[in-house]
C-alpha positions in Angstrom: 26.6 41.1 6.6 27.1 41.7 10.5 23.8 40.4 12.4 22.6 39.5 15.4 20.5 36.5 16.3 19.8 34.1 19.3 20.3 30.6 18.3 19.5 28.1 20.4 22.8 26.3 22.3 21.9 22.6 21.6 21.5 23.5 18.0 24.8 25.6 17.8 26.7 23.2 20.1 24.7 19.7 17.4 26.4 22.0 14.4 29.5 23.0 15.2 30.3 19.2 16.1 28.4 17.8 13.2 30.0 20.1 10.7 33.5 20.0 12.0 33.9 23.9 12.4 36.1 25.8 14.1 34.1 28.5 14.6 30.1 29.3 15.4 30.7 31.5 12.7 32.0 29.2 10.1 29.5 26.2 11.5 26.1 28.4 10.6 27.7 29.4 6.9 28.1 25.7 6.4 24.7 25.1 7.8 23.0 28.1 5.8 25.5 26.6 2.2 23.8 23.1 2.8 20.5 24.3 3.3 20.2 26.7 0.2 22.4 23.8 -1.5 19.3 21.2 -0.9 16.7 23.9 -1.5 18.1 24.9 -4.7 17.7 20.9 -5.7 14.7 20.2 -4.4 13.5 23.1 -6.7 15.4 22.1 -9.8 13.6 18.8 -9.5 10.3 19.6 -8.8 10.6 22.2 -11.8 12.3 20.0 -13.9 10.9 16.5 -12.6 12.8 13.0 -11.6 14.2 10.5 -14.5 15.0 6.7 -13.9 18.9 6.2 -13.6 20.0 3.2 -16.2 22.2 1.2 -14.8 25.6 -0.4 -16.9 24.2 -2.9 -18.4 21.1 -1.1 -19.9 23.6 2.0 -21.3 25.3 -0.4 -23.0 22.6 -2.4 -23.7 21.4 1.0 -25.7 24.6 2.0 -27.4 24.5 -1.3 -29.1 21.0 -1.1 -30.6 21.8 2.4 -31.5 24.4 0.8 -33.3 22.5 -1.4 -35.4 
């Protein structure tokens, strides 16, 4: 989609460097990709909630009394 939009130059000129990309266009699709990125898993985890991560020892620590 072909638009037109004033962004501010500090903010172009902070993402082009901090992304890497060649172009403004390609810098504000990889800034609009993150953001809906880290949207889309901030909702996933408020719909779906946050688990404790086991670490090694407690996996294995659960595969063995599974075991028994």
């Amino acid at each position: 989609m072909k638009t037109t939009i004033d962004i501010p130059d500090k903010l172009l000129s902070d993402t082009l460097r901090l992304t890497g990309a060649g172009t403004k266009r390609d810098a504000v699709v990889q800034a609009l990709e993150e953001f809906t990125r880290r949207k889309a898993v901030e909702e996933i985890i408020s719909t779906f909630g946050t688990w404790d991560m086991l670490d090694n020892d407690e996996l294995e620590a659960a595969d063995l009394a599974k075991q028994s």
